[in-house]
PAPAKOL-357215 format. One line per 2 residues: their letters; for each residue z, y, x of N, C-alpha, C. Coordinates in Angstrom, 2 decimals. Each point is the difference from the previous one (the first is absolute). Layout:
BEGIN
A> Z:Y:X:Z:Y:X:Z:Y:X ~ ...
// end
This chain:
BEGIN
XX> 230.65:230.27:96.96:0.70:1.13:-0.64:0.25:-0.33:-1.47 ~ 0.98:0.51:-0.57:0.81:-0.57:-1.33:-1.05:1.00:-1.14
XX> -0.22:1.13:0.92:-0.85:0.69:-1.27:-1.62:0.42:0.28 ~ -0.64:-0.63:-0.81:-1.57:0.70:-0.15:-0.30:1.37:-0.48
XX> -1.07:0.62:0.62:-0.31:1.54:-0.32:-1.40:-0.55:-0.34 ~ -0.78:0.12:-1.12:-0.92:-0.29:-0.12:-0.92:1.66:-1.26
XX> -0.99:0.19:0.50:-0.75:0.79:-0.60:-1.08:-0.60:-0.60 ~ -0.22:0.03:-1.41:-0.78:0.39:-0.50:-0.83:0.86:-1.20
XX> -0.68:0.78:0.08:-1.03:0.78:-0.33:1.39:1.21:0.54 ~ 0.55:0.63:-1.59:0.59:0.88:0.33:1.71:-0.05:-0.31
XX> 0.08:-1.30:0.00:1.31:-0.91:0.07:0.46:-0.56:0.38 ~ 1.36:-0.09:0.54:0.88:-0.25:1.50:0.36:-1.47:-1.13
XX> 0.40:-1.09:1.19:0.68:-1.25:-0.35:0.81:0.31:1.01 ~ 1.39:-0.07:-0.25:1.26:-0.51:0.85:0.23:-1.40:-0.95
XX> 0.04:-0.94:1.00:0.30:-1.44:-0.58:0.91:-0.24:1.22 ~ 1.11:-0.55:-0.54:1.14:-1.17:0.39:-0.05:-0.96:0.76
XX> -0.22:-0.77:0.95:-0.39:-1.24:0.23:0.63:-0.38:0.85 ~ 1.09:-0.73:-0.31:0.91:-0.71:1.21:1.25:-1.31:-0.87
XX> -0.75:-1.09:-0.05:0.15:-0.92:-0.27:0.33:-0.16:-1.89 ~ 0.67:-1.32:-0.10:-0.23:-0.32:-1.41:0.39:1.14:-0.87
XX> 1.35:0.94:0.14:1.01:0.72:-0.53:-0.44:1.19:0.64 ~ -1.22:0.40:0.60:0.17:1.12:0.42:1.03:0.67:0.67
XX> 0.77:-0.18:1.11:1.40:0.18:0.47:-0.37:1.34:1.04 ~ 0.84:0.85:-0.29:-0.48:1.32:0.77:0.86:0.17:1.00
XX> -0.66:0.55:1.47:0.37:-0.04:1.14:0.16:1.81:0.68 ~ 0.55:-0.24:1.05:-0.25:1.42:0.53:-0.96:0.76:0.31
XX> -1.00:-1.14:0.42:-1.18:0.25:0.48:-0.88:0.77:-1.58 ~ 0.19:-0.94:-0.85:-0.73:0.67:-1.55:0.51:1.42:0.07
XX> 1.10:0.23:-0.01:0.57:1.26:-0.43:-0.85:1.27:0.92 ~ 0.07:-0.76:1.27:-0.90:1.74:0.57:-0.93:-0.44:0.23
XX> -1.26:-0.81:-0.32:-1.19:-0.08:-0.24:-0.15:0.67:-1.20 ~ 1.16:-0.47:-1.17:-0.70:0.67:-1.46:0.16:1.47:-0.09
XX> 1.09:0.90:1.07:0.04:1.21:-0.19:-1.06:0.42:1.22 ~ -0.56:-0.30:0.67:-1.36:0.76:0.63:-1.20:-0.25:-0.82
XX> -0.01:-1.05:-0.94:-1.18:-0.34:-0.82:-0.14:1.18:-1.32 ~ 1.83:-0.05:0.13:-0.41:0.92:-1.44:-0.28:1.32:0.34
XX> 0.28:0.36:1.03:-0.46:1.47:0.69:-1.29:0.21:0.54 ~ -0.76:-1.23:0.47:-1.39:-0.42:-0.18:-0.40:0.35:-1.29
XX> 0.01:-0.62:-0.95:-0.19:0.32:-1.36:-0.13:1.50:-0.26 ~ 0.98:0.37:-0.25:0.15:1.48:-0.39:-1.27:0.86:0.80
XX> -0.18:-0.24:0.87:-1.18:1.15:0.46:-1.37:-0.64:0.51 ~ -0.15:-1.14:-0.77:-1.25:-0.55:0.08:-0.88:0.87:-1.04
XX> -1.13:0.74:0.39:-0.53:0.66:-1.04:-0.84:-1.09:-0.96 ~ -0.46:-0.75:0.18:-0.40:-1.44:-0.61:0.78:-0.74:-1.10
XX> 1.19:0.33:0.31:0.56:-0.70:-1.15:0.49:0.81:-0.85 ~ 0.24:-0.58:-1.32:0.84:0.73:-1.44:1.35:-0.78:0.17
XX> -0.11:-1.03:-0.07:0.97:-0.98:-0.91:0.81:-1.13:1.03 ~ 0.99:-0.75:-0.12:0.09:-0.93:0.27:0.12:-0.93:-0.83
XX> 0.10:-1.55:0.43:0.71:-1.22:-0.36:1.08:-0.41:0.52 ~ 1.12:-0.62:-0.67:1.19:-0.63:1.08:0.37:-1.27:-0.90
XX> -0.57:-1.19:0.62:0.79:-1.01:-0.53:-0.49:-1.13:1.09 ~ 0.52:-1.32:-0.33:0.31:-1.57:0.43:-1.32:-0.63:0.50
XX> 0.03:-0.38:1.41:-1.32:-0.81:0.41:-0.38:-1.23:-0.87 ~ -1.07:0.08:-0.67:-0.32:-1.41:-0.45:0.83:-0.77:-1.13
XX> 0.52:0.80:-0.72:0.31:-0.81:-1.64:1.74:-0.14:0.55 ~ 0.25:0.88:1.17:1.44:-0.82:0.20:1.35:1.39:-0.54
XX> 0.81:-0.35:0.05:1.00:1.08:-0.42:-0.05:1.58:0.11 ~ 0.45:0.86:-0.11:-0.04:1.23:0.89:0.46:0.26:1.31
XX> 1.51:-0.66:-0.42:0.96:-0.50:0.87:1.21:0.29:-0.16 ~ 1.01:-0.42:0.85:1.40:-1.00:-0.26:0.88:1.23:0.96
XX> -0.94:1.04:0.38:0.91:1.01:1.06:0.24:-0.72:1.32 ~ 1.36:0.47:0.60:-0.32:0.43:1.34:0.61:-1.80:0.29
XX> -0.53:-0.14:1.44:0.71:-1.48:0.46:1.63:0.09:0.68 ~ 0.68:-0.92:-0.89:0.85:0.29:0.35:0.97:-1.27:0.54
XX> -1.06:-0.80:0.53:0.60:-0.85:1.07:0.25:0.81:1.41 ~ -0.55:0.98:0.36:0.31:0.21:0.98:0.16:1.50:-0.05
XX> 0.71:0.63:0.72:0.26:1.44:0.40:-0.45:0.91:0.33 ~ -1.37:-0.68:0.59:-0.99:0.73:0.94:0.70:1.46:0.93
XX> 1.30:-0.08:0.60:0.39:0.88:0.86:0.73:-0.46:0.92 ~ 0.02:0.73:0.98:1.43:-0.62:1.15:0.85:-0.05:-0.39
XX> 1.30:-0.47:0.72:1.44:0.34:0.15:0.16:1.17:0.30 ~ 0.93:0.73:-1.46:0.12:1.22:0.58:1.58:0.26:-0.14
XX> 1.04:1.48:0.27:1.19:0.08:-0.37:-0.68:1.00:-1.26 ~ 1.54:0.52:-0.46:-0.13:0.39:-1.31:-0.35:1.59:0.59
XX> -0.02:0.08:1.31:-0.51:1.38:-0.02:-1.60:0.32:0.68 ~ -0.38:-1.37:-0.09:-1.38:-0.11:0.17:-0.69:-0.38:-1.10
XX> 0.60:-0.48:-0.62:-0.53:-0.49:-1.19:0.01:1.47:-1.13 ~ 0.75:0.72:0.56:-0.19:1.52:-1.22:-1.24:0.40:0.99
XX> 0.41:0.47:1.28:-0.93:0.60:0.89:-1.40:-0.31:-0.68 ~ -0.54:-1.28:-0.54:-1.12:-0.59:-0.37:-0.41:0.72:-1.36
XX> 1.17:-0.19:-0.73:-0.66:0.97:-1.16:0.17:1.28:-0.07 ~ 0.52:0.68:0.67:0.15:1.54:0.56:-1.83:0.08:0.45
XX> 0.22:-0.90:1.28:-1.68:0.27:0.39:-1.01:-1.10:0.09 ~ -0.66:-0.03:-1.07:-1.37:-0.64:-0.19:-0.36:-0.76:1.39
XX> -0.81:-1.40:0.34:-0.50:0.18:0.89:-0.05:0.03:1.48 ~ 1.81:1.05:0.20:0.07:-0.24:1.44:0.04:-0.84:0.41
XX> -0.33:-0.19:1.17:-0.05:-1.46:0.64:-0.95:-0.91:-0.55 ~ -0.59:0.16:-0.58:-0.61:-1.11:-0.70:-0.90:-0.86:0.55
XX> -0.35:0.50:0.81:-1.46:-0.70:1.19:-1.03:-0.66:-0.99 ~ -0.71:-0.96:0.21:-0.70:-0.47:-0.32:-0.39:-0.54:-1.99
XX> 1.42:-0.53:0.58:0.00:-1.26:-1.37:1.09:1.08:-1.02 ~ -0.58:-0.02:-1.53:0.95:0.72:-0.98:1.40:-0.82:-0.07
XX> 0.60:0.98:-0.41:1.95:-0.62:-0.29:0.66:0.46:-0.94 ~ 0.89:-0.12:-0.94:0.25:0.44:-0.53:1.67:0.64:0.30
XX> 0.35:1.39:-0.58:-0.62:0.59:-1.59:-1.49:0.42:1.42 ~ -0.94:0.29:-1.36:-1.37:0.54:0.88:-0.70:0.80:-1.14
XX> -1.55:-0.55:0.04:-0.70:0.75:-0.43:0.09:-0.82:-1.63 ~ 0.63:-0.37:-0.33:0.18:0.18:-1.68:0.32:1.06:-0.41
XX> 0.75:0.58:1.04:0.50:1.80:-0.67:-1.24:0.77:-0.12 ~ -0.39:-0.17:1.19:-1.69:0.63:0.06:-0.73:0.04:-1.38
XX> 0.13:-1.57:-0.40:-0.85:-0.11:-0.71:0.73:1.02:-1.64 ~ 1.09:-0.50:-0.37:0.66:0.51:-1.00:-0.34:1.18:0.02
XX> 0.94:0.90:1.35:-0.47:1.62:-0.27:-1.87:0.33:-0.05 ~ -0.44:-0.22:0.34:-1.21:0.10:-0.24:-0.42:0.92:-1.34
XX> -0.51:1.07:-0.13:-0.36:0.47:-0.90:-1.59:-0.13:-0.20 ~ -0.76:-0.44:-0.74:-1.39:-0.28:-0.59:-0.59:0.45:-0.67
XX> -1.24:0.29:-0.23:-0.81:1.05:-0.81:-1.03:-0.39:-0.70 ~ 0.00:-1.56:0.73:-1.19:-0.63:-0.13:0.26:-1.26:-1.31
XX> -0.85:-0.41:-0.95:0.64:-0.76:-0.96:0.18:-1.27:0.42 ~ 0.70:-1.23:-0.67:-0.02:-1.07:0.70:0.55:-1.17:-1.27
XX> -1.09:-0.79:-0.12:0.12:-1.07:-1.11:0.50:-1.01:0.53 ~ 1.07:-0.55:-0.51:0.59:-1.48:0.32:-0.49:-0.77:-0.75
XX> 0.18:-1.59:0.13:-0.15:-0.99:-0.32:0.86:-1.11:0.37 ~ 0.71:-0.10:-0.98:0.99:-1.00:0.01:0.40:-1.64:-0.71
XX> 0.14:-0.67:1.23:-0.62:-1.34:-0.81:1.77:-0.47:0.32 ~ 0.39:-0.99:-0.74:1.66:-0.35:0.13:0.99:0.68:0.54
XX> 0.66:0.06:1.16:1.20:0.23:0.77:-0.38:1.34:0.65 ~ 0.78:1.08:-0.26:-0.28:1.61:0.45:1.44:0.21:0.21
XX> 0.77:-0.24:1.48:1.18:0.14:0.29:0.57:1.06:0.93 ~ 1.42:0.07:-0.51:0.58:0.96:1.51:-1.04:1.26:0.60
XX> -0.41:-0.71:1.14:-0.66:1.27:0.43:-1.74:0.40:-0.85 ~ 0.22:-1.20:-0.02:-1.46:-0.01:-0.42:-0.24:0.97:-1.37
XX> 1.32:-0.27:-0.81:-0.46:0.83:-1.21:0.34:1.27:0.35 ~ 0.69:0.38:0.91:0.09:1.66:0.78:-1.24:0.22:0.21
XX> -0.71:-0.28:0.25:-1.70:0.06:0.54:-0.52:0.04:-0.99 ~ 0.23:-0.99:-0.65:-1.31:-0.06:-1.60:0.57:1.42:-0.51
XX> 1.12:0.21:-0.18:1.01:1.42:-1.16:-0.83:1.16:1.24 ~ 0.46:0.27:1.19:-0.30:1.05:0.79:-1.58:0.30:0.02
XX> -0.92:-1.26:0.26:-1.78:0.08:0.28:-0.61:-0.31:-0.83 ~ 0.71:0.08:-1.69:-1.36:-0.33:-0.65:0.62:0.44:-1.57
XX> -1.17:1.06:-0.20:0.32:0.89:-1.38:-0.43:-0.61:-1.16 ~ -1.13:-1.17:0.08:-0.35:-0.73:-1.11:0.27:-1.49:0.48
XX> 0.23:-0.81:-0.98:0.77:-1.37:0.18:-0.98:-1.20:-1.22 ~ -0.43:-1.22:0.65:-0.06:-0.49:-0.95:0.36:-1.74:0.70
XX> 0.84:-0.38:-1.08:0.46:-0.95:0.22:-0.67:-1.57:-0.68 ~ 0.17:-0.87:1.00:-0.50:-1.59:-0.52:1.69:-0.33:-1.31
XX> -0.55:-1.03:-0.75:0.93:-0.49:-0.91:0.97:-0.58:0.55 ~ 0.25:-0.54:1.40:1.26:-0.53:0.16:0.47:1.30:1.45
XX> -0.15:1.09:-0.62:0.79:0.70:0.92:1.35:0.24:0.27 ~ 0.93:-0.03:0.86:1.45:0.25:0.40:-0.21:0.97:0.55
XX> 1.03:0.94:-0.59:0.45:1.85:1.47:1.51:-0.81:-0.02 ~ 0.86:0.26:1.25:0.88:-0.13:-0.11:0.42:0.93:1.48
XX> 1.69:0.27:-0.34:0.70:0.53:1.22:0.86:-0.80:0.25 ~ -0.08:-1.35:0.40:1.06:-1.04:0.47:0.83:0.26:1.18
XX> -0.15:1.08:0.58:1.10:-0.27:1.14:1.34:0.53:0.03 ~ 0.43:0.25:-1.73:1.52:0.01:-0.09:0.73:-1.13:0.11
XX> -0.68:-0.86:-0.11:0.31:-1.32:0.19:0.79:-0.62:0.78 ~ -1.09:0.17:0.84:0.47:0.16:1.81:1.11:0.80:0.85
XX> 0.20:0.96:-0.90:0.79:1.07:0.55:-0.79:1.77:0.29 ~ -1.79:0.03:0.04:-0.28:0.85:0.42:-0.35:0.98:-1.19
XX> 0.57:0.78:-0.46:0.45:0.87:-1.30:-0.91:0.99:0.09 ~ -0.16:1.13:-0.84:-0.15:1.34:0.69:-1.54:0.44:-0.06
XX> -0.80:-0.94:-0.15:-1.95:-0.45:-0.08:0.02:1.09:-0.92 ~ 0.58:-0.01:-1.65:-0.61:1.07:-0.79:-0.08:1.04:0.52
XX> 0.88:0.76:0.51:-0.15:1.49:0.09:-0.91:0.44:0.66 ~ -0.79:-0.54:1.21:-1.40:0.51:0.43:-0.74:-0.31:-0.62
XX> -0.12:-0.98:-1.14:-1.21:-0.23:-0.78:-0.05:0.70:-0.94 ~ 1.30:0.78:-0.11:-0.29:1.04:-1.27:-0.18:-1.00:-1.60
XX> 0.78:-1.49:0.04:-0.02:-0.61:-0.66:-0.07:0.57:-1.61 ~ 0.97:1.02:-0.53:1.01:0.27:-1.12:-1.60:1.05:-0.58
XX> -0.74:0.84:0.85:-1.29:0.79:-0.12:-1.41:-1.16:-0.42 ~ 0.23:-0.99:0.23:-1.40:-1.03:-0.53:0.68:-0.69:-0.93
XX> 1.19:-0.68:-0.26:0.74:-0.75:-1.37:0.90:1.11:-0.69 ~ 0.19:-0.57:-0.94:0.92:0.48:-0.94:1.37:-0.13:0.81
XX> 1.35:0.89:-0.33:0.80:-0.21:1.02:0.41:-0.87:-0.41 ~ 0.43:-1.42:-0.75:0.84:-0.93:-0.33:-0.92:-1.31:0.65
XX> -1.22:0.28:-0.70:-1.09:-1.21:1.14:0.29:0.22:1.44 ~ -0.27:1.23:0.46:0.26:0.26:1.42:1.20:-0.47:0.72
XX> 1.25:0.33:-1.19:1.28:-0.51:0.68:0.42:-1.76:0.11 ~ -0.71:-0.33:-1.33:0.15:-1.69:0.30:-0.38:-0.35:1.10
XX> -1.66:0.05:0.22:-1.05:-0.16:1.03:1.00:0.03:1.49 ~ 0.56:1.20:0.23:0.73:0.13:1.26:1.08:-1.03:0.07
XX> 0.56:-0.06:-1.02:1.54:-0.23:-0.11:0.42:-1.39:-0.40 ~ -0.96:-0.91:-0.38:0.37:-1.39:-0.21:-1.49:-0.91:0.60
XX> -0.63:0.88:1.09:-0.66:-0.98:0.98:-1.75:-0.95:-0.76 ~ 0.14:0.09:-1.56:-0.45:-0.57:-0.89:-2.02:0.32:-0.06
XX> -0.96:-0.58:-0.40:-0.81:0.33:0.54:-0.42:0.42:-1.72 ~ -1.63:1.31:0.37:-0.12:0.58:-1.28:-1.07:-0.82:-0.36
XX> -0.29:-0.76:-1.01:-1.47:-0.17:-0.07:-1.73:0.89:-0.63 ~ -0.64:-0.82:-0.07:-1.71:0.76:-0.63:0.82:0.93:-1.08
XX> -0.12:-0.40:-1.03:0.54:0.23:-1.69:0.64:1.19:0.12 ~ 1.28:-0.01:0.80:1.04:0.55:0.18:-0.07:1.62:0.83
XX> -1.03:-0.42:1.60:-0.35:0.83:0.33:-1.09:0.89:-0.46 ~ -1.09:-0.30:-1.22:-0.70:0.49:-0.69:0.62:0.68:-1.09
XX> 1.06:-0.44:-0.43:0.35:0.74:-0.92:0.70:1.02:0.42 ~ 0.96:0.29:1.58:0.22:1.37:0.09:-0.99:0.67:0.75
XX> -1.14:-0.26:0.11:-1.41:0.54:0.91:0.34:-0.02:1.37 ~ 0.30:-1.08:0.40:-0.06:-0.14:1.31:-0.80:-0.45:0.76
XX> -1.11:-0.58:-1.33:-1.21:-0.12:0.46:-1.10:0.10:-1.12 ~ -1.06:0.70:0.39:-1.83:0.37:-1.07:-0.01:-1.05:-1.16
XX> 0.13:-1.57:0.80:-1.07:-0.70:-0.69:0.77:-1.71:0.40 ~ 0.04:-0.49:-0.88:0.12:-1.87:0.48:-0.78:-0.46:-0.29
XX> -0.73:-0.47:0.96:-1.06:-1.43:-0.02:0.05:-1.17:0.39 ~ -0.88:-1.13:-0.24:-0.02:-0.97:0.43:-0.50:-0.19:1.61
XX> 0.59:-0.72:0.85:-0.20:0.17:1.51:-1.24:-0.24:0.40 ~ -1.13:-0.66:-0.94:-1.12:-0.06:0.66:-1.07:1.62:-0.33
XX> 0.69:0.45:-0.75:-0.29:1.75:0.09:0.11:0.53:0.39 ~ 1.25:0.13:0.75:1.05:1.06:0.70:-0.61:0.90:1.03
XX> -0.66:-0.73:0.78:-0.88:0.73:1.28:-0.77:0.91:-0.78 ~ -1.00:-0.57:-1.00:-1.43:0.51:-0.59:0.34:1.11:-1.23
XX> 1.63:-0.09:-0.37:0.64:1.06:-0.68:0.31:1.34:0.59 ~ 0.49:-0.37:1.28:0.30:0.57:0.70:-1.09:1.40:0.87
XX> -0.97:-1.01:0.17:-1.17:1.34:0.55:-0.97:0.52:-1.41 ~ -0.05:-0.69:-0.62:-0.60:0.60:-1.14:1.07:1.70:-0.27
XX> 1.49:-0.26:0.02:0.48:1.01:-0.35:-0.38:0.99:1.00 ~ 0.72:-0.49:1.44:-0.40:0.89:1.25:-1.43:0.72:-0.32
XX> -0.87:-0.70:0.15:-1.51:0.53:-0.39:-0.06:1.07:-1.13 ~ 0.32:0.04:-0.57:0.26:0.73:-1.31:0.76:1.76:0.34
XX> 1.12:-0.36:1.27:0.35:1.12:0.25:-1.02:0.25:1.36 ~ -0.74:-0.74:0.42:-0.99:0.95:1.43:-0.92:0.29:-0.88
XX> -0.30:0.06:-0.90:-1.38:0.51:-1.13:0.38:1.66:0.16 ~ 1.33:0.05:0.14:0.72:1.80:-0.05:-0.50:0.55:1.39
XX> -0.27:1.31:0.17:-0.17:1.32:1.18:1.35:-0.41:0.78 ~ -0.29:-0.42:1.40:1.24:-0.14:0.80:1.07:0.93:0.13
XX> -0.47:1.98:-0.01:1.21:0.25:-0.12:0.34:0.07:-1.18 ~ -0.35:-0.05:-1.49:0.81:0.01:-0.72:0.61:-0.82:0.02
XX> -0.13:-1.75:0.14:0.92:-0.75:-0.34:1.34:0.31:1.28 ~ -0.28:0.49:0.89:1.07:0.81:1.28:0.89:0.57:-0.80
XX> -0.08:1.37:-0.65:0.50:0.76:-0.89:0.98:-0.57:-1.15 ~ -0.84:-0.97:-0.40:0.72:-0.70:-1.42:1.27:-0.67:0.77
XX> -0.22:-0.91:1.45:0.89:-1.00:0.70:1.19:1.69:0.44 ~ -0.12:1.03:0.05:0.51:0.85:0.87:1.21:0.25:-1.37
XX> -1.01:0.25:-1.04:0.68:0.53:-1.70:1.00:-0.89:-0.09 ~ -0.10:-1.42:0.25:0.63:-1.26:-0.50:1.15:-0.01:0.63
XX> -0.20:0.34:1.30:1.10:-0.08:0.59:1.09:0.94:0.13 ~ -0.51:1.53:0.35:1.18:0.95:0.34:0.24:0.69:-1.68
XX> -0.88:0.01:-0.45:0.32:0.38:-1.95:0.85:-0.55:-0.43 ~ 0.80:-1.54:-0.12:0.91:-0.39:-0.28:1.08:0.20:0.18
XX> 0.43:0.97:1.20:1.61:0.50:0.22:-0.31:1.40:0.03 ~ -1.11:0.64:-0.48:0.51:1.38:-0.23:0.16:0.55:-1.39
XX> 0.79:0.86:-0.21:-0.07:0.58:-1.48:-1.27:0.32:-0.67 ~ 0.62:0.04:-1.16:-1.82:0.46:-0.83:-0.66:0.96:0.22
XX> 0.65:1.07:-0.09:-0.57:1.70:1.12:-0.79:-0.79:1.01 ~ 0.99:-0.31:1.12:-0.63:-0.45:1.23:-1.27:-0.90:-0.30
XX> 0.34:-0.77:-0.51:-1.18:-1.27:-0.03:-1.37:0.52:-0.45 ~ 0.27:0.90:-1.33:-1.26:1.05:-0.50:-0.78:0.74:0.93
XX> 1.18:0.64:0.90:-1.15:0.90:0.89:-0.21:-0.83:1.08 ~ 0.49:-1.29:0.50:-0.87:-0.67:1.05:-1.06:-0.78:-0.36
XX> 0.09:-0.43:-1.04:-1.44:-0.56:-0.48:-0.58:0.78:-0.79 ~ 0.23:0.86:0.00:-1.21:1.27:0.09:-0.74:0.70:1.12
XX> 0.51:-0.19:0.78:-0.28:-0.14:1.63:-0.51:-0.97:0.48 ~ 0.33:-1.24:-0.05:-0.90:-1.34:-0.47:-1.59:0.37:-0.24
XX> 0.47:0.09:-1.39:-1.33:0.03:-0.79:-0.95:1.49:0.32 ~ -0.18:0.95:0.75:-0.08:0.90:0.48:-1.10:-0.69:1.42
XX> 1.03:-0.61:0.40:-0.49:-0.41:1.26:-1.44:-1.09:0.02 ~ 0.30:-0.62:-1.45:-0.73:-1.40:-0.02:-2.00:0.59:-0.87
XX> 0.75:1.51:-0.47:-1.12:0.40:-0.26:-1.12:1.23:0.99 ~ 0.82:0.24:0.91:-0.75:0.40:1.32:-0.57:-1.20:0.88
XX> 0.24:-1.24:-0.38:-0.48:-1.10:0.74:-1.33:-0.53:-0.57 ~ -0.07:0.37:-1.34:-1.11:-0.35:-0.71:-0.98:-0.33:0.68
XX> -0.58:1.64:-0.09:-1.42:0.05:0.88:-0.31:-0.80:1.11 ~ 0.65:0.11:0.81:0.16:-0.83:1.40:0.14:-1.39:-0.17
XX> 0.24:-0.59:-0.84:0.33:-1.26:-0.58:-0.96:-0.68:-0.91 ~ -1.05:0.98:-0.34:-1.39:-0.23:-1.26:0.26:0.32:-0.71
XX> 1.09:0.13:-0.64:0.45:-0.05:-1.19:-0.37:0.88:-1.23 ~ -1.04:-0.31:-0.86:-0.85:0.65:-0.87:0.69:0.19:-1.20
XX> -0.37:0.58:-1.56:0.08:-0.50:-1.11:-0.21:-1.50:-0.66 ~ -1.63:-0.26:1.07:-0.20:-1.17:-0.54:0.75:-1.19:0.66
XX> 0.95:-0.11:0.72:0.94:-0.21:0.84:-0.11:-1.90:-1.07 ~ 0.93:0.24:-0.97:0.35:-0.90:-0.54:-1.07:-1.14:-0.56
XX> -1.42:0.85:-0.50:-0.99:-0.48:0.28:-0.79:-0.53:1.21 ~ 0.32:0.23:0.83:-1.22:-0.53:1.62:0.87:-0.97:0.20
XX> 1.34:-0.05:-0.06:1.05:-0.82:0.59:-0.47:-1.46:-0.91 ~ 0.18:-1.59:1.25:-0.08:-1.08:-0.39:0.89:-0.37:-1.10
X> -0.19:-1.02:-0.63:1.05:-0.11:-1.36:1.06:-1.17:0.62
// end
């Protein structure tokens, strides 16, 4: 299998692992969306990880030597993205569960780690599954498949909402890759390090957020997300509702005065 689910203490590893470039398959795609739905209601875990088996890339996105689907006509071939799945029997095909994975809404936090090449689909995944980012020094994001002909990648990534819109529009629009420097400077990612850190940067941060009461950090992931497209009225009284909620959890949760004190450093 292309992807590892690995637990430990109270921190999920999703790691990559399918050859030098990390090359992502169908099979990754709906393994990683039952893993991440695993995730989400593991009461055991806080946090995740998402990055590259063993010092190697993140990855290079989807493989695109091959098609991974039948022969279809053009009215099977909509039929397919009309409906998810049908037919699908055994073995994944695409379009498939990358949509899965994209729509996916998450609650749960999720730290990347990114060592060189973060492509195509792959950086849909890193942008969609992971709210904190820290990158090795020779990192690449890129959306290369205007290249090719396959256009159109920004708008589910909500590209123009994580860059500035003129970074965002190059990025799409002349195929060109962003680097460390570059992507740090419009916060597209925490932190640049050197690659023999990257892992040990990486859970140190994660760790840092499971030190937090599980549902608050729920609440904060809930704030982060639907607070951003509502008005200020709106946004005020839902995270006041939020925060309402996160303090009826207290008790039930330990959660003391001396809270900040008992807690590990």
């Amino acid at each position: 299998m292309s992807l590892r689910y690995e637990k430990h203490g109270n921190i999920a590893h999703f790691i990559i692992d399918n050859g030098p470039m990390n090359v992502l398959l169908p099979e990754f795609h709906k393994e990683f969306y039952h893993r991440l739905r695993e995730f989400e209601i593991d009461p055991d875990i806080k946090v995740g990880l998402f990055y590259g088996a063993d010092g190697r890339c993140f990855s290079v996105g989807d493989d695109l030597k091959s098609m991974h689907k039948p022969p279809r006509t053009r009215q099977e071939e909509l039929a397919a993205f009309l409906f998810l799945h049908q037919n699908e029997g055994d073995k994944p095909m695409r379009p498939g569960w990358e949509h899965d994975v994209c729509a996916h809404r998450r609650y749960k936090p999720i730290v990347s780690a990114i060592e060189s090449y973060c492509l195509g689909i792959a950086f849909s995944f890193c942008l969609y599954h992971s709210d904190v980012r820290v990158a090795a020094e020779n990192v690449k994001f890129g959306l290369t498949g205007i290249k090719f002909g396959a256009g159109g990648g920004s708008g589910p990534k909500r590209l123009a909402r994580h860059l500035p819109f003129t970074a965002a529009y190059w990025m799409a629009l002349s195929g060109e890759f962003m680097e460390a420097e570059e992507a740090y400077r419009y916060h597209l990612v925490n932190k640049i390090v050197p690659s023999d850190k990257l892992i040990a940067t990486a859970e140190e941060m994660a760790g840092k957020i499971a030190l937090n009461p599980a549902i608050a950090i729920r609440l904060e992931m809930e704030g982060l997300e639907l607070g951003a497209d509502l008005s200020k009225a709106d946004a005020y009284h839902f995270g006041m509702n939020l925060y309402r909620m996160g303090w009826m959890a207290n008790e039930s949760e330990g959660v003391t005065a001396n809270y900040l004190k008992d807690r590990k450093k």
